[in-house]
Structure formats: structure tokens, C-alpha cells
C-alpha beads as a LAMMPS data file, in Angstrom:
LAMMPS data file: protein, C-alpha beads

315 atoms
314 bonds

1 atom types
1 bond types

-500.0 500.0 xlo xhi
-500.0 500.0 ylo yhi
-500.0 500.0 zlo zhi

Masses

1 110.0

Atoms # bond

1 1 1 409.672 335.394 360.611
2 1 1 409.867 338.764 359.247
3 1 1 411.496 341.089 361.604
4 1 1 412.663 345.233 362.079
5 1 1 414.787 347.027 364.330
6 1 1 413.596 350.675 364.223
7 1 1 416.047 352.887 365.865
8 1 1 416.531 357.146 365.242
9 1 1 419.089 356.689 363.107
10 1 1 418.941 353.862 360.959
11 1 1 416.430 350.903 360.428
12 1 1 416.710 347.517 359.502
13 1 1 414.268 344.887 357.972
14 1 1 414.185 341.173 356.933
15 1 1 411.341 340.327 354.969
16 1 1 412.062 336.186 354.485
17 1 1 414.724 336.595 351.831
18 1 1 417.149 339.579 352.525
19 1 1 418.271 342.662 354.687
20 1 1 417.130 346.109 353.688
21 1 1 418.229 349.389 355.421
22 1 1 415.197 352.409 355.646
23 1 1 416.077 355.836 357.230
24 1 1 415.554 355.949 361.020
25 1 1 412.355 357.278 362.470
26 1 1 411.232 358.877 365.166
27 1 1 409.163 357.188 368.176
28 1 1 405.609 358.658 367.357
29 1 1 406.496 357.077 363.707
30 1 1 407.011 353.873 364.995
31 1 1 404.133 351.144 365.410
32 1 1 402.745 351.247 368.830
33 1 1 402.460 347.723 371.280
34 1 1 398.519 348.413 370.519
35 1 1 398.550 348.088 366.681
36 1 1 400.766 345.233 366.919
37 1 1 398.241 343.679 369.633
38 1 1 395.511 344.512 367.492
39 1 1 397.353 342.668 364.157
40 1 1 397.707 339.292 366.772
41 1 1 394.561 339.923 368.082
42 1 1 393.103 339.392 363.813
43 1 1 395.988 336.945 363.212
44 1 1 394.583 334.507 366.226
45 1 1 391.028 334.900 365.257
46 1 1 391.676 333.978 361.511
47 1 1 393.604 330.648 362.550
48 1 1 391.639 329.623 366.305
49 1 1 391.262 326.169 366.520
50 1 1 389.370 324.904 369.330
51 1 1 390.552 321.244 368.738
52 1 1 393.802 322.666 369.205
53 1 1 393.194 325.045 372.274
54 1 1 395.511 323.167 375.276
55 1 1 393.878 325.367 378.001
56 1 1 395.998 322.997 380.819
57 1 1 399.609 323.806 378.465
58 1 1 398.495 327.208 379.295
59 1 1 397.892 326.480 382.969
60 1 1 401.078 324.994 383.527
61 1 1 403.300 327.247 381.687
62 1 1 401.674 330.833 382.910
63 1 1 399.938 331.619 386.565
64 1 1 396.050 332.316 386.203
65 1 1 396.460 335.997 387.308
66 1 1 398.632 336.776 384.480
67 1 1 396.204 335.604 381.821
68 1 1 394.380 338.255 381.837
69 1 1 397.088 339.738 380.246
70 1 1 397.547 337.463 376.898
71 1 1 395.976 339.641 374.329
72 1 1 394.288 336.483 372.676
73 1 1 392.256 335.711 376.467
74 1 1 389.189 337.945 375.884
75 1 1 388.657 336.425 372.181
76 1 1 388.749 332.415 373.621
77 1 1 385.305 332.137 374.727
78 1 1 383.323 333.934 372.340
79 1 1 385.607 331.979 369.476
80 1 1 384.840 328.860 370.896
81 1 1 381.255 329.680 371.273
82 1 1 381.051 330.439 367.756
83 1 1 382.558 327.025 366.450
84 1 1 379.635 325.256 368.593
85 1 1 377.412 327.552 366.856
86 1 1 378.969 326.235 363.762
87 1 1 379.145 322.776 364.001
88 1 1 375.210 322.902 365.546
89 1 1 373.621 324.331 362.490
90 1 1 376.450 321.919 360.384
91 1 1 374.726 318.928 361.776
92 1 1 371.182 320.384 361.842
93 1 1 371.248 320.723 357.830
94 1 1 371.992 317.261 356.908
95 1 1 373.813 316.478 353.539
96 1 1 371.188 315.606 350.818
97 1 1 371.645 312.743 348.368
98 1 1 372.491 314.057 344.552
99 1 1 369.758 313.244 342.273
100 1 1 370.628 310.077 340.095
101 1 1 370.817 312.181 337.214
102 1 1 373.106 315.157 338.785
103 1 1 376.201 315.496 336.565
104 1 1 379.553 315.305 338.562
105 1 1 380.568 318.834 339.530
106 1 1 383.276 320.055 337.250
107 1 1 387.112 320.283 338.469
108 1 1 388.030 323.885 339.463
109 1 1 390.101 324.262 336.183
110 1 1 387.596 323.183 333.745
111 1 1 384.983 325.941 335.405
112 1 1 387.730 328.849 335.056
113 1 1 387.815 327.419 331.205
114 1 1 384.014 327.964 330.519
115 1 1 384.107 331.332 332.430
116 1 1 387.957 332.154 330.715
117 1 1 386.037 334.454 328.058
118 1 1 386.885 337.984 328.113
119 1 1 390.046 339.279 330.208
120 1 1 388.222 342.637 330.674
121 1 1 385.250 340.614 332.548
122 1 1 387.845 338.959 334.565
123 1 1 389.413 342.214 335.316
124 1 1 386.132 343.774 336.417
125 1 1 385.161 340.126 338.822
126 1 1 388.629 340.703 340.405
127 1 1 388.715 343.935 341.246
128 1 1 385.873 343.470 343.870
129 1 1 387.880 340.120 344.776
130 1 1 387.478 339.306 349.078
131 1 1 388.737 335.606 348.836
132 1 1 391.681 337.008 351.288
133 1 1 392.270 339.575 353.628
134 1 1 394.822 341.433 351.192
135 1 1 392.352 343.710 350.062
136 1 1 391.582 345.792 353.011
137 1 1 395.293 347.173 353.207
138 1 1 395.911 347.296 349.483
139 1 1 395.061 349.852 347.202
140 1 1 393.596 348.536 344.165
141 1 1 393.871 344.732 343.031
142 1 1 396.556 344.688 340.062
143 1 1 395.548 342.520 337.411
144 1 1 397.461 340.990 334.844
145 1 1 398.028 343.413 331.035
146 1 1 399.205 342.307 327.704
147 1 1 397.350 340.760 324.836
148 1 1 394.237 339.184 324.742
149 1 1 396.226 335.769 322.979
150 1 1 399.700 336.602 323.789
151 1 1 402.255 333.432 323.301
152 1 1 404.002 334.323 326.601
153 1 1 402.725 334.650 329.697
154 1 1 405.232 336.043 332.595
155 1 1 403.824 335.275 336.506
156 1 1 405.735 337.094 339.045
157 1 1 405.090 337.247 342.758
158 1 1 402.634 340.030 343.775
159 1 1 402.289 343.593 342.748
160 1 1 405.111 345.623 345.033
161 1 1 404.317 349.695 345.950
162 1 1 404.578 350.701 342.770
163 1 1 402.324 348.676 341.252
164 1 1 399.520 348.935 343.893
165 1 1 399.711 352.944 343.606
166 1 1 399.534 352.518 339.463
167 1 1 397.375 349.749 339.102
168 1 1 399.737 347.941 336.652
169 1 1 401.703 345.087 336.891
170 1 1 405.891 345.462 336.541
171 1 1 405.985 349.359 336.499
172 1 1 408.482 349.485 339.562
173 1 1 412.521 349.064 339.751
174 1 1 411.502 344.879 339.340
175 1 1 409.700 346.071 336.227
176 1 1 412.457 348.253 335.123
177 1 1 414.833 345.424 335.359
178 1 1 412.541 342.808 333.305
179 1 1 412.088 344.918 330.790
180 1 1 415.848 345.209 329.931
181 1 1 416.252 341.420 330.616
182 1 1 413.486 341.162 327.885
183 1 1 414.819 342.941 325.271
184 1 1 418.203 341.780 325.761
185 1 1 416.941 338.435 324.814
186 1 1 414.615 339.467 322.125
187 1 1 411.637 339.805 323.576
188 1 1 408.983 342.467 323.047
189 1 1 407.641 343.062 326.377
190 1 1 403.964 344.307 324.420
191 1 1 403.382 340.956 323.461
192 1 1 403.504 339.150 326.459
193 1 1 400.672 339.284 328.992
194 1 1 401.920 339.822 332.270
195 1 1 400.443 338.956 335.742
196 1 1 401.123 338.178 339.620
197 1 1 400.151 335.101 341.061
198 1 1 398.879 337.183 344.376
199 1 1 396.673 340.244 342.862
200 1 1 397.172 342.514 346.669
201 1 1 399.651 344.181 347.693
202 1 1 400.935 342.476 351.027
203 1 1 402.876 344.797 353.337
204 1 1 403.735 345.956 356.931
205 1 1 403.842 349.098 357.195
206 1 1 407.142 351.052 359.401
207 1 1 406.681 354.639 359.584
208 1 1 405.938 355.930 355.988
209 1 1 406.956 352.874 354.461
210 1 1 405.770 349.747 353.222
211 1 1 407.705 347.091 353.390
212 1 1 406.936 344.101 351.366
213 1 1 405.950 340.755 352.893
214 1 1 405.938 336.955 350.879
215 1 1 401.966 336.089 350.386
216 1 1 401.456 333.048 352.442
217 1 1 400.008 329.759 350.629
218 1 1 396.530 330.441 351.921
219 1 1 396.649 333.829 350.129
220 1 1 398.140 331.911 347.252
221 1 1 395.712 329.468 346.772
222 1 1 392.642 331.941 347.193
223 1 1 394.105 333.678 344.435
224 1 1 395.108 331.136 342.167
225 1 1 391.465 331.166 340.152
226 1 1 392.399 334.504 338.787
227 1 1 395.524 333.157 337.414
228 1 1 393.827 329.644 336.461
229 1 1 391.108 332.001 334.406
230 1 1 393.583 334.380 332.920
231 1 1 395.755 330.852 331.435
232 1 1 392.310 329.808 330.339
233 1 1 391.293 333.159 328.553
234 1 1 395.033 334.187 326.762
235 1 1 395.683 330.022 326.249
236 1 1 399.607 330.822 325.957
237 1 1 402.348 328.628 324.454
238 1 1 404.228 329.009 327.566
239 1 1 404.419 329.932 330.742
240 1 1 407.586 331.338 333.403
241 1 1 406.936 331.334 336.686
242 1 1 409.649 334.323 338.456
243 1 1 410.051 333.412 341.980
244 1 1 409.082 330.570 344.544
245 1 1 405.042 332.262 344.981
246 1 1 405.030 332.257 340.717
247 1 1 405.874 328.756 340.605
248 1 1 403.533 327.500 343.694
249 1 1 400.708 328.878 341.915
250 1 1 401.549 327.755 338.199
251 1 1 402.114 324.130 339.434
252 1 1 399.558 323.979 342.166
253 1 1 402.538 323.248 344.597
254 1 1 405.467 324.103 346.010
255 1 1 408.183 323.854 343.478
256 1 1 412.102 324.452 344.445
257 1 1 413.562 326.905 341.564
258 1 1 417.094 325.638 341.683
259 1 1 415.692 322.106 340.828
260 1 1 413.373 322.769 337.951
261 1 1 415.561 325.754 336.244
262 1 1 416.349 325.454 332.317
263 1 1 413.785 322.823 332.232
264 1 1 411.136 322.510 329.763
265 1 1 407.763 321.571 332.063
266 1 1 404.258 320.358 330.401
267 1 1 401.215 321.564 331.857
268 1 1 397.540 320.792 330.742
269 1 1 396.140 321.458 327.324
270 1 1 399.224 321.150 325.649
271 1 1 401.295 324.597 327.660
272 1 1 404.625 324.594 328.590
273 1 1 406.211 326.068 331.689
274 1 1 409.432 327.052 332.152
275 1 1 410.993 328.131 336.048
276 1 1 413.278 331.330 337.092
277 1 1 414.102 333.691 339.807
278 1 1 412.234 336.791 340.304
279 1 1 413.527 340.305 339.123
280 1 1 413.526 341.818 342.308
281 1 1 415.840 338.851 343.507
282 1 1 418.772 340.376 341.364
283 1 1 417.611 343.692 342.637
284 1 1 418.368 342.449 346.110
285 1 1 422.032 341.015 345.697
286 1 1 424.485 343.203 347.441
287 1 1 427.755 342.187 345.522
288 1 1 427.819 343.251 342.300
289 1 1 429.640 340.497 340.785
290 1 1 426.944 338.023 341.965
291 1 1 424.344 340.408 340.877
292 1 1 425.830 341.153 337.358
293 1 1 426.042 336.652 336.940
294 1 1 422.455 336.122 338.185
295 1 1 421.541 338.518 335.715
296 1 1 423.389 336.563 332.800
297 1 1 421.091 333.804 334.132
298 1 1 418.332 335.807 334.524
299 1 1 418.504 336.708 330.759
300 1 1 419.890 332.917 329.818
301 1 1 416.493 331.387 330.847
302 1 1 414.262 334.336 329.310
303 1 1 416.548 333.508 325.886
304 1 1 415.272 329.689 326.586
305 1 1 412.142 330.954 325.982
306 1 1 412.210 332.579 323.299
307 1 1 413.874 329.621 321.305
308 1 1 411.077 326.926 322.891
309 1 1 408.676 329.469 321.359
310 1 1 410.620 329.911 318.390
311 1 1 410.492 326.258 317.913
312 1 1 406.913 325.943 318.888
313 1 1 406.029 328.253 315.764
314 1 1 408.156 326.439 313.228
315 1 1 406.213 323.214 314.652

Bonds

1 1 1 2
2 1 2 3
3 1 3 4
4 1 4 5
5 1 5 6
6 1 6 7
7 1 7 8
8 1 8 9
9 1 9 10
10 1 10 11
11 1 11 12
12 1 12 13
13 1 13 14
14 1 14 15
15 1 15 16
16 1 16 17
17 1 17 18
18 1 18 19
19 1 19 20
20 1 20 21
21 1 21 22
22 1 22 23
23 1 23 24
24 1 24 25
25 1 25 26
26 1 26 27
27 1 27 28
28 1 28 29
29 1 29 30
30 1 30 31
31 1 31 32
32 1 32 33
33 1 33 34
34 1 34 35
35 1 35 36
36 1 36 37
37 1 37 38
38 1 38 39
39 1 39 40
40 1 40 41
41 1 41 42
42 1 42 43
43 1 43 44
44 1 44 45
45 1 45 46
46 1 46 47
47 1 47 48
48 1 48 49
49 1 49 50
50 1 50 51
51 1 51 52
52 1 52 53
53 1 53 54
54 1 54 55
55 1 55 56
56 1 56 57
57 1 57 58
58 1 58 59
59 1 59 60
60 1 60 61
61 1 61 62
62 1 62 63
63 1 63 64
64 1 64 65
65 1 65 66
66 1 66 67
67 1 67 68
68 1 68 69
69 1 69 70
70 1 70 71
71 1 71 72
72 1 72 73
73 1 73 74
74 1 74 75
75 1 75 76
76 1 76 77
77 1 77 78
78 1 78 79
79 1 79 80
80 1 80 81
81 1 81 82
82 1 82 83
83 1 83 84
84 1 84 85
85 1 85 86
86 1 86 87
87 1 87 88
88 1 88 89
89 1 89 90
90 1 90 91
91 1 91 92
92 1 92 93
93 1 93 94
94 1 94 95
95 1 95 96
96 1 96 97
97 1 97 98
98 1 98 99
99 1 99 100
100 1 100 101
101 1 101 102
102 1 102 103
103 1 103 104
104 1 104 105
105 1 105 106
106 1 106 107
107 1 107 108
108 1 108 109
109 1 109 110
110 1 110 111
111 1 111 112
112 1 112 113
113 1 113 114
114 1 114 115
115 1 115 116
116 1 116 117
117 1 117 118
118 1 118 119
119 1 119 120
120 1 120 121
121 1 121 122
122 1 122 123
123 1 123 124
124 1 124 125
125 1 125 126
126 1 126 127
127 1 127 128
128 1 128 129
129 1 129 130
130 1 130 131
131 1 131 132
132 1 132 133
133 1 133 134
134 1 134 135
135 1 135 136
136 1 136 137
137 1 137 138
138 1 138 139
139 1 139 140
140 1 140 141
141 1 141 142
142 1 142 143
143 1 143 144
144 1 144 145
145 1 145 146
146 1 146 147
147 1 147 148
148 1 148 149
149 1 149 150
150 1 150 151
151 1 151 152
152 1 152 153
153 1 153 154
154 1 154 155
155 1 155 156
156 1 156 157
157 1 157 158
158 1 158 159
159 1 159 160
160 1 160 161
161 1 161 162
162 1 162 163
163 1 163 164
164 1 164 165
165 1 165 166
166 1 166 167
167 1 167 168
168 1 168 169
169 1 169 170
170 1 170 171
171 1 171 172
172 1 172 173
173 1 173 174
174 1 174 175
175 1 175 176
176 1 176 177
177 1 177 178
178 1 178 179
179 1 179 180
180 1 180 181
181 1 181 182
182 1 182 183
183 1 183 184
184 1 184 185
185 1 185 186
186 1 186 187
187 1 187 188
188 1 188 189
189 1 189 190
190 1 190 191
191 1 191 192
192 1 192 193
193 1 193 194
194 1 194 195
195 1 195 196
196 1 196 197
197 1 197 198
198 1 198 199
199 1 199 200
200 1 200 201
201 1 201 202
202 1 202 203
203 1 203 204
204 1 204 205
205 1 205 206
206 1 206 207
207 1 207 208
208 1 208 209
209 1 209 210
210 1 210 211
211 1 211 212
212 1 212 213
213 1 213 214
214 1 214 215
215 1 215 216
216 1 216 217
217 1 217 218
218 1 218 219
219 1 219 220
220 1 220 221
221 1 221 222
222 1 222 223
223 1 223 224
224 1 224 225
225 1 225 226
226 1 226 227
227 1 227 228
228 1 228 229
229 1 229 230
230 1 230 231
231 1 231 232
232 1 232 233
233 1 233 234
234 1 234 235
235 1 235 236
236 1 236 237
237 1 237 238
238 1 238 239
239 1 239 240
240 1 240 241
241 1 241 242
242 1 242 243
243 1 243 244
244 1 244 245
245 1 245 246
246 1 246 247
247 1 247 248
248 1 248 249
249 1 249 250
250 1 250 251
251 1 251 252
252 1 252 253
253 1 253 254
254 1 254 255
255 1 255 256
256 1 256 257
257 1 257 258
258 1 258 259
259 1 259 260
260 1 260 261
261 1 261 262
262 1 262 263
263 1 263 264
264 1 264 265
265 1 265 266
266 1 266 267
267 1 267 268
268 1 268 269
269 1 269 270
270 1 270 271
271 1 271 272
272 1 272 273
273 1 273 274
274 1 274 275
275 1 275 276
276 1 276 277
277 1 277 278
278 1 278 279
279 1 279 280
280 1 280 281
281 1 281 282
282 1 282 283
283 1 283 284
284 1 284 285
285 1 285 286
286 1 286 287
287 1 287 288
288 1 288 289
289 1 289 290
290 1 290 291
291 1 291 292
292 1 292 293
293 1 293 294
294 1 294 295
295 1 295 296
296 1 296 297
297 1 297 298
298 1 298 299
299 1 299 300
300 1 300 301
301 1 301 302
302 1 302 303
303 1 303 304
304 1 304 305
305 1 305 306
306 1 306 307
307 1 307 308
308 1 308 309
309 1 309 310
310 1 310 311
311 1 311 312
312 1 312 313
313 1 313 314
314 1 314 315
């Protein structure tokens, strides 16, 4: 669970993956109990269950009088209200038999494939994009640059500050850092297309900062047409997945870096797939020495990739 102590002096964060240090801030900077009752309060709605309610756990572990107090109480009974609502009109519109000469609906990828077409359209679709609540907090949804049949096709994570302020994807310190990575192992970052498997920004904020936060796999999976679309509409020779969310949404599951590094992976339609760590990983390493090896690795795997394309074209 992500996590800050917010004191005058100093303040300190854990986002999932590492400790980070922000200036202290004052108390009027610092969230108040009612915005963080308010963020349960939309948290609770979005994931109420009402086969899961256990009103008697509730009895036995907290007094009547005090549940007043639970900031979820007042939103039980009109939730559960709704859901009879639901399954009522669910069960009033009964299913309809397909007409013997329906075709079988097409699989989700084979859709995104007809509708690939032209990256600017895509661009356009996704920038009015409400499959998840990222949008409301984000600036701008970031989609994925680089040429319209590029041979490589980078995913990271999702697009950090810098990259929801500019619009672009990799312009930040994580960009920074790729880009040297890149050339290093004879790459020209202008021709490959680069993209995020989550296209919003994802934050909490603390004071006048926004602090990062790992898109969950319900965020990932809403998202993971525009990234199914964009694969269908560049049709790459191969694809790296940076970072745990990358590869999740590139395989369709979770898929353990460690494991699957330096190895050659097919996907459909003939692509290949290859699995590393995410820039801003390195840019999170506090020793130096383990930063400056990662890197090496970092650049190692990138250098795989340019010989499997290498080899590709000579094919």
C-alpha cells in the first residue's frame, strides 16, 4: 500500500517500489481527513459488492452507535438499492436467441485490427477515452509518437508529470535516460514508435506534488485496446515491454521480468517481444554501483534488440 509521512521538515513516500524524499510542508498543504474520506468514500462505491457486504462481521466487530461514524455507512443502502435496481431490469430484458445466420462476434484483437487504420484517428478516439477513472485527475491522455510503420515499438508504464503536462510520451528524466540507453546501443530513438501501456497520468497528490502511483490491472486492462490498436496500426517487428505494467499489457497477463529477460517471445501475427526493466527503475537505485550495472543491463537487452531486428531484416 502506498504510504507518506508528511512532516515540516522533510517528507517521505513509498509508491510500491521505492522510497522518495519531497521537501516538508506545511499543515494547510497537507491533505485534510475530508479529502482522504472523500477518495474512500469513491474507492468503496467503485468496488461495493453486496454479495460481499457481512453486515453481522460488522456487528460483531464495531458497537451500532459508532457506525454512524464509518465513512462508507451513508453510501450502503442507496448502493445496495441500486444493484436490485440492476439486477431487476437485468432479468426483465431477457437474452434473445442469435439469428441462425449471425456471424460469431469477432475476438477483441481482430476488431482493433479492422479499426488499426490511421494512428492519428486513434489518437483523436483516445483522447476523449472514459474506460477508467484516470482521466478526471490527468491532464491530457498521452498517446503513443513515432512512425506510422516503425520496426520497434517501446511500451513503458504510464506517462509520469512530465509527460502529462507535454502531452508526449518519454520527455521526462525516464525519457532522458532511454534516450542515451538508445543510442548507446545503436538505436535511433525517431524510428521507434513509442507508447505507455496506461495512457493517464495516475497520481496522489501531497502538497504541490504529484507523486506517481502503479496503474492497477483494472486500469490496465481498460486501456489495453489502445495499445492492442496501436500494434495493429504500426504492425512492428518487435516489441519491449519496460516494466511489470508494460509487460501485463503486451502479454495479456502478469509476466515476472526477471524470468522472461534476454528472451526472445512470439506473439500473434508473426511479432516478437522481448522483456526489460523500466527507465525510471535505474533512476530509482540509490547506490551508484548498482545503478551504473542495471544500466549495463539496461543497454545489454536494448542491444538484443537491435541484433533480433538486425537479423529479422537480413531474413
Amino acid at each position: 500500500m502506498p504510504w507518506s509521512i508528511l512532516t515540516p521538515d522533510l517528507c517521505a513516500h513509498w509508491n510500491g517500489h521505492a522510497v522518495s524524499f519531497t521537501p516538508g510542508v506545511t499543515r494547510s498543504e497537507a491533505p485534510t481527513e475530508d479529502r482522504l474520506e472523500k477518495t474512500w468514500r469513491s474507492c468503496y462505491a467503485s468496488i461495493f459488492n453486496p454479495a460481499r457486504l457481512k453486515v453481522q462481521a460488522m456487528r460483531n466487530e464495531m458497537p451500532k452507535k459508532c457506525w454512524r461514524n464509518l465513512p462508507e455507512a451513508s453510501l450502503i443502502k442507496p448502493l445496495i438499492a441500486s444493484a436490485i435496481r440492476t439486477t431487476e431490469a437485468m432479468i426483465a430484458n431477457a437474452a434473445t436467441e442469435p439469428h441462425k445466420s449471425q456471424k460469431a462476434p469477432e475476438s477483441s484483437m481482430s476488431k482493433h485490427k479492422t479499426s488499426g487504420g490511421d494512428l492519428e484517428t486513434l489518437r483523436a478516439e483516445a483522447a476523449d477515452c472514459r474506460a477508467c477513472p484516470l482521466w478526471k485527475n490527468a491532464t491530457q491522455t498521452v498517446f503513443g509518437e513515432g512512425p506510422r510503420h516503425a520496426r520497434l515499438m517501446l511500451v513503458g508504464e504510464q506517462p509520469g508529470d512530465k509527460e502529462d503536462l507535454a502531452g508526449k510520451p518519454f520527455v521526462g528524466p525516464a525519457g532522458q535516460m532511454l534516450d542515451r540507453a538508445l543510442e548507446q546501443a545503436g538505436i535511433e530513438r525517431k524510428k521507434v514508435y513509442v507508447t505507455n501501456a496506461v495512457k493517464h497520468f495516475k497520481f496522489v497528490p501531497r502538497g504541490k506534488i504529484r507523486l506517481h502511483q502503479k496503474p492497477a490491472t483494472p486500469e490496465i486492462r481498460a486501456c489495453r485496446q489502445w495499445y492492442e490498436r496501436e500494434l495493429a496500426s504500426v504492425k512492428p517487428t518487435l516489441v519491449i515491454a519496460m516494466g511489470a505494467t508494460a509487460a501485463q499489457s503486451v502479454f495479456g497477463k502478469i509476466t515476472p521480468i526477471n524470468r522472461n529477460r534476454g528472451h526472445v517471445i512470439e506473439l500473434t501475427d508473426g511479432i516478437r517481444a522481448l522483456v526489460t526493466v523500466h527507465p525510471s527503475y535505474l533512476l530509482r537505485l540509490p547506490d551508484a554501483d548498482t545503478k551504473a550495472r542495471e544500466y549495463d543491463r539496461f543497454v545489454d537487452d536494448l542491444r538484443l534488440a537491435a541484433e533480433v531486428l538486425n537479423d529479422a531484416h537480413a531474413a
